[in-house]
C-alpha positions in Angstrom: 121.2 99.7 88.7 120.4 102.7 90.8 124.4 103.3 90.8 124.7 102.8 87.0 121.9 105.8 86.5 123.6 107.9 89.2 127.0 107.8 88.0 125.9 108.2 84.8 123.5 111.0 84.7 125.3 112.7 87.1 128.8 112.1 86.2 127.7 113.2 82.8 126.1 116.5 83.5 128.8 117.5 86.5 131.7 116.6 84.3 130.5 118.5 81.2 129.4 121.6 83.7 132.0 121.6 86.8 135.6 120.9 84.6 135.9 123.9 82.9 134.9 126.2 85.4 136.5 124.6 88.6 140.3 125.7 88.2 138.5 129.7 88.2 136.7 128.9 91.3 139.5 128.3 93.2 142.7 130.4 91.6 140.2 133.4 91.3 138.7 133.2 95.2 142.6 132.5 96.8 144.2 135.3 95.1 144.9 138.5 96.8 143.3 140.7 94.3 140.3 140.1 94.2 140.4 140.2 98.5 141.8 143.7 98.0 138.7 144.4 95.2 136.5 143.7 97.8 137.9 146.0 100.1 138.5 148.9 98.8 134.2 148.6 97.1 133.9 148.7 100.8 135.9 151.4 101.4 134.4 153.8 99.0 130.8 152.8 100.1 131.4 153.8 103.2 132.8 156.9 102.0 129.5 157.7 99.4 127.1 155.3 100.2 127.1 154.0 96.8 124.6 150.9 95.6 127.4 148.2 94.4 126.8 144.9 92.2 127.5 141.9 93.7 131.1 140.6 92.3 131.1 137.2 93.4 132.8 134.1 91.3 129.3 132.3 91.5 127.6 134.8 89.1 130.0 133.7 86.6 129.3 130.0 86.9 125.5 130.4 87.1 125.6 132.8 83.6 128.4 130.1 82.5 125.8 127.5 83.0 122.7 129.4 81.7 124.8 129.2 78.3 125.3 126.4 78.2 122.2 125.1 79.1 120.5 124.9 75.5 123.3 122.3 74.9 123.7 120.7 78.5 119.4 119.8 78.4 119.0 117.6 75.5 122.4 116.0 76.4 121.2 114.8 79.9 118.0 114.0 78.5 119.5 111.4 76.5 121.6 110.4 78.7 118.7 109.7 81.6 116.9 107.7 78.7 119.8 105.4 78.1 120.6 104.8 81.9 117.3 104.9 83.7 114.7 103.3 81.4 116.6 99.8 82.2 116.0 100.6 85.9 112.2 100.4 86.0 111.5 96.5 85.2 113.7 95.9 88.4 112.3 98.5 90.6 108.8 99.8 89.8 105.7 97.4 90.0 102.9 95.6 88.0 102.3 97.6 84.6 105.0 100.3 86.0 107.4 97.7 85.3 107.3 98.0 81.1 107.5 102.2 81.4 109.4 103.8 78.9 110.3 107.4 77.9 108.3 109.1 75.1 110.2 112.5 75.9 112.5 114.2 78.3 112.6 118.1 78.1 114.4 119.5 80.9 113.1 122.8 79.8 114.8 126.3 79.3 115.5 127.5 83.5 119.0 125.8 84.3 120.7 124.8 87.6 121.9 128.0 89.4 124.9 127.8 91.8 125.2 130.2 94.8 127.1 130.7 98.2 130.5 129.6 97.3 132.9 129.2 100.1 136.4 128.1 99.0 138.4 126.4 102.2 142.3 126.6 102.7 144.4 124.2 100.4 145.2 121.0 102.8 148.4 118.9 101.5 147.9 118.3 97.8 144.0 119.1 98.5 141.7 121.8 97.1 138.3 122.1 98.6 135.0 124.4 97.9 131.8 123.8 98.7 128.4 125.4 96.8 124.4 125.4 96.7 123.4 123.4 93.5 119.6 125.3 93.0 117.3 123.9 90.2 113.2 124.5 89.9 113.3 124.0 86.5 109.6 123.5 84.4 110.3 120.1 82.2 108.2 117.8 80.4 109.1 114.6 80.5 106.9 111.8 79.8 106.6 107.8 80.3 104.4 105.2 79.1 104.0 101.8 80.3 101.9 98.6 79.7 97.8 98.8 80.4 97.8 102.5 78.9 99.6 103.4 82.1 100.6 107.1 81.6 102.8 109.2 83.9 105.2 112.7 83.3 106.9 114.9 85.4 106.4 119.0 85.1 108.4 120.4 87.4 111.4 119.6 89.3 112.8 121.4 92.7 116.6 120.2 93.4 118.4 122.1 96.2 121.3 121.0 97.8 125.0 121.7 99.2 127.5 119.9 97.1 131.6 119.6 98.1 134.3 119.3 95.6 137.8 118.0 95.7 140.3 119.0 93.4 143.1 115.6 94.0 145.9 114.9 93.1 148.1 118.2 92.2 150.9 118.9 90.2 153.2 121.3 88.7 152.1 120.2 84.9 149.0 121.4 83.3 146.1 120.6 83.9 147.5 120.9 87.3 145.3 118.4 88.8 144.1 115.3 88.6 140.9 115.0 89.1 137.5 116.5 90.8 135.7 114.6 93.2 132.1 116.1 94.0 129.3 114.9 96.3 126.1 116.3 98.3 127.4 116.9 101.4 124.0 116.5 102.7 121.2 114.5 101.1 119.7 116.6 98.8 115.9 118.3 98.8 114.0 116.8 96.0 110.7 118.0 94.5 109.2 116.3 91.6 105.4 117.3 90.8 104.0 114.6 88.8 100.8 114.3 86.1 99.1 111.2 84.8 99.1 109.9 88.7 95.2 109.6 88.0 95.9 107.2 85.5 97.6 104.7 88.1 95.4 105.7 91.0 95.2 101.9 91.8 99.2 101.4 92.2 99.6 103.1 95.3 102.7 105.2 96.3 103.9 105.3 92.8 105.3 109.2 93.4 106.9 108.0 96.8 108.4 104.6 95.3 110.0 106.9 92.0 111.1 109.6 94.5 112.4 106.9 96.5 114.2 105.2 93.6 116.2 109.1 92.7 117.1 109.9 96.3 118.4 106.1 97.3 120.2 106.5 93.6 122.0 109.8 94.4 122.9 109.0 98.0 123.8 105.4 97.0 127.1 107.2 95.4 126.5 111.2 95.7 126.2 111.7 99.0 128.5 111.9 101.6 131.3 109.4 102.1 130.2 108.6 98.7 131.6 110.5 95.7 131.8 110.6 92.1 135.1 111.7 90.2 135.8 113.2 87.1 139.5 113.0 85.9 140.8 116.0 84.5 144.4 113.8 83.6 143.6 110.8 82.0 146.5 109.1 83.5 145.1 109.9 87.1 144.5 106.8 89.3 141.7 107.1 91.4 143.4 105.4 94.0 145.7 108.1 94.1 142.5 110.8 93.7 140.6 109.3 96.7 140.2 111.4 99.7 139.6 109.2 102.8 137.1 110.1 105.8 138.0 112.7 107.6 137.5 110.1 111.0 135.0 108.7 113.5 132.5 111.1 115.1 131.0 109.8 118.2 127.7 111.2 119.2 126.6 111.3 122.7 122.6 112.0 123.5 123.2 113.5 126.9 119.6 114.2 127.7 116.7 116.7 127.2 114.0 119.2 129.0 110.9 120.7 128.3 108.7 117.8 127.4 104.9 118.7 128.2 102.5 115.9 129.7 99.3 115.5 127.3 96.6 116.3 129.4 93.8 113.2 129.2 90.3 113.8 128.1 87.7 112.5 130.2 88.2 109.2 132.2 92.1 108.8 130.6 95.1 109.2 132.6 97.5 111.9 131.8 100.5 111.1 129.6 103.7 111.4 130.6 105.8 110.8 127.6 108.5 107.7 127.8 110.8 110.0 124.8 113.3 108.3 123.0 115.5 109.6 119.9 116.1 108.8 116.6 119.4 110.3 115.2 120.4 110.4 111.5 123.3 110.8 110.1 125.7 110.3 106.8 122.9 107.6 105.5 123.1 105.8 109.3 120.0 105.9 111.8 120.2 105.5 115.6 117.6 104.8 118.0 118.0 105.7 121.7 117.1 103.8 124.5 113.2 104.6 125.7 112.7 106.7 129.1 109.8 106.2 130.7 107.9 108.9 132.2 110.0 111.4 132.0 110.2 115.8 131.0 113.7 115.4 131.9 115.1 112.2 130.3 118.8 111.6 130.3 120.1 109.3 128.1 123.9 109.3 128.2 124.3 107.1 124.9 126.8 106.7 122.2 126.9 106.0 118.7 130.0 106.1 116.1 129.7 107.1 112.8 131.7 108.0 109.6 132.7 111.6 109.1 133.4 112.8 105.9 132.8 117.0 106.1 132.0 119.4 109.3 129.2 120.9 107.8 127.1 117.4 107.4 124.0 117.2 109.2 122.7 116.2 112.8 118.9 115.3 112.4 117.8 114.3 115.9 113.4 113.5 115.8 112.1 112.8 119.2 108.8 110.2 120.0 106.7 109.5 122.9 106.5 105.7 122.7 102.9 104.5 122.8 102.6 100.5 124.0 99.1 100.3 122.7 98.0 98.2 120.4 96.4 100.4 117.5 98.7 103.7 119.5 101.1 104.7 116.9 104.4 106.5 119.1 104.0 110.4 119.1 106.1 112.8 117.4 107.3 115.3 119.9 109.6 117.7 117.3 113.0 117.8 115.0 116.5 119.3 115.2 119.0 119.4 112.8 122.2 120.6 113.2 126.3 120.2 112.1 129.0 118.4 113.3 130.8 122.2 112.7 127.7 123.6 114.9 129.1 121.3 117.7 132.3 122.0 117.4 132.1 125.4 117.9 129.7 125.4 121.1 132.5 123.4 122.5 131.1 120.1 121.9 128.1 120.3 123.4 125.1 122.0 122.1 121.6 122.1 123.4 119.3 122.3 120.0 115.4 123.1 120.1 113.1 120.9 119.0 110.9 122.3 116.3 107.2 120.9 115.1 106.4 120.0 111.3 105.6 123.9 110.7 108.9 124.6 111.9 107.6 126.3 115.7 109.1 126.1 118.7 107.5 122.9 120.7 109.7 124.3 123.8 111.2 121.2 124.4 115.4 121.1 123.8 117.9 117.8 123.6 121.6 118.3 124.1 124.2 116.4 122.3 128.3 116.1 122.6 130.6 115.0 120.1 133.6 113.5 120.0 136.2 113.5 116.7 137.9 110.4 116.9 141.2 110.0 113.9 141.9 107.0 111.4 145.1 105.5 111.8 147.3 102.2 111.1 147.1 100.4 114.4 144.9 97.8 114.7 144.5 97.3 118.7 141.1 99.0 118.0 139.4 96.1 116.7 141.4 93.6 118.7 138.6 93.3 120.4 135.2 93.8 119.8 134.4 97.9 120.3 131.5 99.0 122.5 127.8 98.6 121.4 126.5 100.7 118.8 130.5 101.9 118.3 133.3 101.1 115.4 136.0 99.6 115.9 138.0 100.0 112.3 137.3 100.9 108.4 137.7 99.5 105.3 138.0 100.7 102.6 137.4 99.0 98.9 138.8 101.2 95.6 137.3 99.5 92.6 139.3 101.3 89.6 139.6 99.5 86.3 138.9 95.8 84.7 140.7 94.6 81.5 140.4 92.5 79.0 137.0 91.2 79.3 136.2 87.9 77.4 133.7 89.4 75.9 132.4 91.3 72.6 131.3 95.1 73.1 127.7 94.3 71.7 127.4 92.0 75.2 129.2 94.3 77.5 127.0 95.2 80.4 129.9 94.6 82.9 130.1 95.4 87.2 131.8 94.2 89.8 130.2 92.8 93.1 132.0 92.9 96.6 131.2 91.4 99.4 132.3 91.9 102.4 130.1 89.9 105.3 126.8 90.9 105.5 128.4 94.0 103.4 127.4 93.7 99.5 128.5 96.8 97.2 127.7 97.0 93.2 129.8 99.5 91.2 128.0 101.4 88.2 126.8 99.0 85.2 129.4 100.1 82.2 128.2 99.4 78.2 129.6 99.9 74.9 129.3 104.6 74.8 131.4 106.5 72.7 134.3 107.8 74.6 134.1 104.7 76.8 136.2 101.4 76.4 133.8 99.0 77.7 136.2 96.0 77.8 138.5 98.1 79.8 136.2 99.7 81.8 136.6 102.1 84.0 134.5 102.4 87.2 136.4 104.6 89.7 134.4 104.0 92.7 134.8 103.8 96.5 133.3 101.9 99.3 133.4 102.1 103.1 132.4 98.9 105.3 132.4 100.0 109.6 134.2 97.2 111.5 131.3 97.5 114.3 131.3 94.9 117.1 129.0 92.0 115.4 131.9 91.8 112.6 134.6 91.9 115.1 132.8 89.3 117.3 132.2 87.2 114.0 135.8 86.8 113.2 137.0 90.0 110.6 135.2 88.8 107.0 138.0 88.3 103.9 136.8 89.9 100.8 135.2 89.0 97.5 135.4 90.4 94.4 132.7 89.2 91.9 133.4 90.6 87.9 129.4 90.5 86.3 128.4 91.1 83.2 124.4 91.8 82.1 122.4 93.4 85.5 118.9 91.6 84.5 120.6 88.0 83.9 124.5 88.3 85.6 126.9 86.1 84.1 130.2 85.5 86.6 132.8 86.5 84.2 135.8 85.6 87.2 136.0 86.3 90.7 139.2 86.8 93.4 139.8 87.5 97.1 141.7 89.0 99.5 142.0 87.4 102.6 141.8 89.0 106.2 145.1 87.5 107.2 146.7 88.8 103.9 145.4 92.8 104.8 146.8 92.6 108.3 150.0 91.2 107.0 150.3 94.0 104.2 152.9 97.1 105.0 150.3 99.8 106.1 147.4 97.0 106.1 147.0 98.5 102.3 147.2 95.8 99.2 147.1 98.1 96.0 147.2 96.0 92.5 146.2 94.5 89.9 145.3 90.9 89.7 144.3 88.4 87.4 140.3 87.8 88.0 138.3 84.4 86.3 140.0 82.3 83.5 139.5 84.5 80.7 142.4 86.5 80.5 140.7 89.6 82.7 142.1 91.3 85.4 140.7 93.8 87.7 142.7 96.8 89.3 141.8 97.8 93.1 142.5 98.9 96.8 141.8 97.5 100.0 143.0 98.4 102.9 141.9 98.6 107.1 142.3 101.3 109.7 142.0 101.1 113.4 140.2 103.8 115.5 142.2 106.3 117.7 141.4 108.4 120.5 139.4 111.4 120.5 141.1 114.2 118.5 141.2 117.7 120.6 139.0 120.4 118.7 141.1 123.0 116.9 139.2 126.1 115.4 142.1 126.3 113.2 140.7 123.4 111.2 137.3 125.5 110.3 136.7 127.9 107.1 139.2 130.6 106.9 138.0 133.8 108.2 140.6 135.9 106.4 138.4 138.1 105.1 137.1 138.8 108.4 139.7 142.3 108.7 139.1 143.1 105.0 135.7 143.5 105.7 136.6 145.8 108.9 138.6 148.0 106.7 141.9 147.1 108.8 145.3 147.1 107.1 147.8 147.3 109.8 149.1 144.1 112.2 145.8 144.2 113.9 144.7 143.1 110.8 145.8 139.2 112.0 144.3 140.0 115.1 140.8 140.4 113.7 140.5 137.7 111.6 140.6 135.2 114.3 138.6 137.3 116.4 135.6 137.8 113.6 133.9 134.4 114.2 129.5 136.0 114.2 127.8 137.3 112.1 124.5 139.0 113.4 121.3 139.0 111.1 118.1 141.3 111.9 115.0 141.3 110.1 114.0 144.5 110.1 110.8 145.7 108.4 108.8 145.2 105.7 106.3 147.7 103.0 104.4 147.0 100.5 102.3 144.5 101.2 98.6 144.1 99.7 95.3 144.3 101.6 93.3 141.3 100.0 89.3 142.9 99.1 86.7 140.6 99.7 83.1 140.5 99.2 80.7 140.3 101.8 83.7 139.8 104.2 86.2 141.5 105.7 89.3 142.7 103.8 91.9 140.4 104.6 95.3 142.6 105.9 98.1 140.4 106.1 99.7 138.7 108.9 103.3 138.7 108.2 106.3 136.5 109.6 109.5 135.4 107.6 111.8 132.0 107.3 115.3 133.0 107.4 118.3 130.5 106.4 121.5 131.7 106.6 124.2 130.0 104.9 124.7 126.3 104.7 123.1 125.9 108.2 120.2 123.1 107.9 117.9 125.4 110.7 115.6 127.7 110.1 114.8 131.0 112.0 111.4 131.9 112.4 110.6 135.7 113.1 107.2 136.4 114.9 104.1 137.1 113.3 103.0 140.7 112.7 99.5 140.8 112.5 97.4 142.6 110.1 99.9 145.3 108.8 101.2 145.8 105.4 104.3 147.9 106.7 105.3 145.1 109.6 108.2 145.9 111.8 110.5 142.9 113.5 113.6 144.4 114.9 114.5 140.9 115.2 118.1 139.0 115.4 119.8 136.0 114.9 123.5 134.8 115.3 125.3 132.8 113.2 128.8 131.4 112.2 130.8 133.6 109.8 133.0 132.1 107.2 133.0 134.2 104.3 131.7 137.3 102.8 129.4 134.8 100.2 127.2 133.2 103.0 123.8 133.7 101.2 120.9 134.7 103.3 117.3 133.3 102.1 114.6 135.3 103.4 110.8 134.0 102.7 107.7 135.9 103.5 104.5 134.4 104.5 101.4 135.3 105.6 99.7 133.6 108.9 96.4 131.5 108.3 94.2 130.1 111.3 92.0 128.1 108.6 94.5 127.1 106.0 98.0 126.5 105.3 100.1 129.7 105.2 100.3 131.7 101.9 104.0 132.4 100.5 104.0 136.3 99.6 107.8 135.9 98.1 111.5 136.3 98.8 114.6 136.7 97.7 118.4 135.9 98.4 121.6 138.4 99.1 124.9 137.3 100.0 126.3 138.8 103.4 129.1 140.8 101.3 126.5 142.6 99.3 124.3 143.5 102.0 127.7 144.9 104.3 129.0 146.5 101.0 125.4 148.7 101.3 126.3 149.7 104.4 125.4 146.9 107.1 121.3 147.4 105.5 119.7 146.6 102.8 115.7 146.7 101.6 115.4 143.6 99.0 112.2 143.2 97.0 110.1 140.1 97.6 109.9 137.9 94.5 107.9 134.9 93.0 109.8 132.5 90.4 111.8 135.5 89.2 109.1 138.2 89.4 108.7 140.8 91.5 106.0 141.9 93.4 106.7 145.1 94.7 107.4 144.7 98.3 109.9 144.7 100.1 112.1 143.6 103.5 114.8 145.1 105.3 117.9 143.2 106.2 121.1 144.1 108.5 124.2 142.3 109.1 127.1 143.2 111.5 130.1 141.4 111.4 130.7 140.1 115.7 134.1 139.9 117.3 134.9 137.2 120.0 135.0 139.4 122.1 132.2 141.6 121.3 129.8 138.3 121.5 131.4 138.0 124.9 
């Protein structure tokens, strides 16, 4: 059921928000004028040193939204009512299980979009990605059985979604559909009340949160994707963008590991590290080496790759063999496949600790792209441990003519496929929705890895359900191994009769086979066309730059304004200031260092990162240091990189605090790096 609230929920509140506004996105970013608008506001700063507005495409889809929104709450309320109250007698526990909504107020602060990067159109493909912002006050409220009370207040969403604009054509609306995901899971923030009332069910906020965040990445999350047809008439099958291949991941080794000193009688520790990688929804777990600062590891994994920009999260342990030991964190990493890929490869990341400080220790990682193609030699044999050998994919479209009347339908399909078992979204009678000709429009991706090649390739089932509490089999069909490998392409498309009832259910299945590693080519990353535009270039050197222009440096400059906290019968308490820096859609976080007590700190401080486009948003938050407690958030703000080169390369930005400001204020620089220059 966690599908059928997903798809729902979100399908319902992307669709109504994303389909009017996604053609503008694109045609309004690609064309030239608004390039040459950009340029000559540079032009003419530099010339008078004038203040500009920010001019970017996402203002008009966050103002676009903030209109709507009045409308776009109540709708979703409703719509969460009717799609997640069924989920909670099959998920939640004891008295949890009876919980229903007395209200759902999403409140008046709607989603806000920012740092739109639009990437060159591929084939009949348009692609953009965005940052999907919500901390939105709400008041939504459950009850359950036993008085059981519970509500939410506040919710924190931030995330990076992708969306694909597939099939095109020359007729209006010019595409078929939009297909949108997070790239990345997504943060999630969700500040409870009424938890006292259910003090003795433990974990109830983790179990709920957990509940959302397996929903969303069950079919939001990268490979998985939601669609929302723009034509009618669109098949999905023909919408569907595939994996972009195999990425094999190699944990080559690490360094700076520290031995923990014993106390007393007790030996000193030499940690035996091992790694546990995560990525697209898949976790890997190194091999252990013992007693080592050094360890080399020299181990591979495969996984599915669907975007460049989805994260690397590498944790590192000390494994502990005692009995009541639990194994020692040692520090995190997280970083992108497009990171990678434009070290060379291979990139040495530092391992940060849970307050986001340097632990001094570093791991180094290589990657490999590896390309999807039609032979099947690949899996001819089983691959390599912890590798794949093949996909395959399953595109559920569209069932008809259910024997059934619309006051029962309640109908999804089950496949299996091996130990594989996927369950599209639940569809009922809706308006707008023909629930005996439903429509599910959903993808799946099963890894030939060596225990199903070794096991003989599975054939697949298709199982058409109806009611999710109670399932009734309404029919059932399957395509057998020998069949796909026999098929032109190994792809069987069609629609086939499923069960005795007259139904039939519409669908894709096909296999792909594993190719070499694909050579890295930096043509293949975001366009950097902007790159001379921003240099004020016009002549041929003009292509010149734009391939050179791949950094972008970032300095934290100073800071004023801050406040001397009085206290009495102690010491005033003069703030020791450091900033969190994000830049872009990269996962890391820079650090500056901590100026102690000063309310006019001064950093000087710089950090390098990737350029893409003039709209990379930096986030800058300000905190001050505590020995005794946890640190205290004094503000911060967000500027894209255009605005903050438009001023001149520097830019003083006032702190601010849920949309208030609080009169001080950082200094930020950017300068645009050549290859050469970084060289």
């Amino acid at each position: 059921m966690g599908n059928s609230f997903s798809s729902a929920a979100a399908g319902f509140f992307w669709g109504s928000v994303v389909t009017g506004v996604t053609s503008f996105i694109y045609f309004s970013s690609a064309k030239g004028p608004k390039i040459d608008e950009f340029k000559l506001a540079l032009q003419k700063s530099k010339s008078r040193g004038a203040h500009l507005e920010d001019s970017e495409n996402v203002n008009f889809l966050t103002d676009l939204i903030a209109r709507l929104w009045p409308n776009l709450s109540p709708a979703i309320g409703e719509t969460i009512i009717a799609t997640v109250e069924p989920m909670f007698k099959d998920m939640l526990p004891g008295p949890l299980a009876s919980m229903h909504f007395t209200k759902c107020d999403l409140g008046h602060v709607p989603m806000r979009l920012d740092n739109i990067v639009v990437h060159p159109r591929k084939k009949d493909t348009i692609n953009f990605d965005v940052d999907v912002i919500w901390d939105g006050s709400c008041d939504i409220r459950l009850k359950g059985g036993m008085g059981v009370t519970l509500g939410v207040q506040n919710i924190k969403l931030l995330g990076r979604m992708q969306f694909l604009m597939r099939p095109l054509s020359n007729e209006l609306p010019c595409l078929g559909a939009i297909q949108y995901s997070f790239i990345n899971p997504p943060s999630l923030v969700l500040d409870f009340t009424g938890l006292g009332n259910v003090a003795d069910v433990g974990g109830v906020d983790q179990t709920i949160r957990g509940i959302i965040k397996d929903a969303i990445a069950g079919v939001m999350v990268l490979p998985n994707r939601l669609a929302y047809k723009m034509d009618l008439a669109c098949d999905y099958r023909d919408a569907f963008v595939p994996p972009v291949g195999i990425v094999r991941l190699t944990a080559v080794g690490g360094r700076g590991f520290q031995i923990e000193k014993g106390i007393g009688f007790q030996k000193d520790d030499i940690p035996d590290v091992y790694l546990k990688i995560k990525f697209g929804g898949k976790l890997w777990t190194t091999t252990v080496v013992k007693d080592n600062l050094s360890p080399e590891w020299n181990e591979t994994a495969d996984f599915v790759l669907s975007d460049t920009d989805q994260i690397i999260k590498v944790d590192a342990w000390d494994e502990d063999s005692g009995t009541f030991d639990s194994d020692d964190f040692l520090g995190t990493a997280s970083l992108t496949i497009a990171d990678m890929l434009l070290k060379g490869k291979t990139m040495e990341a530092e391992l940060l600790d849970h307050n986001n400080v340097s632990t001094g220790a570093f791991v180094t990682l290589h990657c490999e792209i590896c390309d999807l193609n039609s032979d099947p030699k690949s899996f001819a044999m089983p691959p390599a441990e912890n590798h794949i050998g093949g996909l395959l994919t399953i595109i559920i479209t569209n069932a008809f003519d259910l024997p059934i009347t619309k006051e029962e339908a309640e109908s999804f399909v089950k496949v299996k496929y091996g130990k594989h078992e996927f369950v599209t979204g639940c569809v009922v009678d809706y308006p707008g929705y023909d629930c005996l000709n439903p429509i599910y429009d959903i993808s799946f991706l099963a890894p030939l890895t060596a225990e199903v090649v070794k096991a003989g390739p599975p054939d697949v089932s298709f199982e058409l359900m109806n009611k999710w509490a109670k399932p009734t089999l309404l029919g059932a069909l399957t395509v057998s191994h020998k069949e796909l490998m026999e098929a032109p392409e190994h792809i069987i498309k069609e629609k086939r009769p499923i069960g005795s009832g007259g139904a039939s259910l519409e669908f894709q299945v096909s296999i792909q086979g594993v190719g070499e590693a694909v050579p890295f080519d930096p043509s293949s990353m975001s366009v950097r066309s902007v790159a001379w535009e921003l240099s004020g270039e016009t002549s041929d050197r003009a292509a010149d730059l734009a391939d050179e222009i791949s950094q972008v440096k970032v300095t934290i400059v100073s800071g004023q304004g801050f406040k001397i906290k009085k206290k009495t019968f102690k010491k005033d308490d003069i703030p020791d200031v450091y900033c969190n820096v994000k830049f872009g859609s990269s996962p890391s976080i820079w650090r500056t260092s901590t100026i102690k007590d000063s309310v006019t700190p001064a950093w000087n401080e710089s950090q390098i990162y990737t350029f893409t486009s003039e709209k990379q948003v930096i986030t800058v938050d300000a905190m001050d240091a505590n020995s005794k407690s946890e640190d205290t958030p004094l503000g911060g703000f967000r500027v894209s990189l255009g605005k903050v080169l438009l001023n001149g390369g520097k830019m003083e930005l006032e702190l601010q605090n849920e949309g208030v400001g609080k009169a001080a204020y950082i200094t930020v620089a950017c300068e645009l790096i050549s290859d050469k220059k970084a060289k």
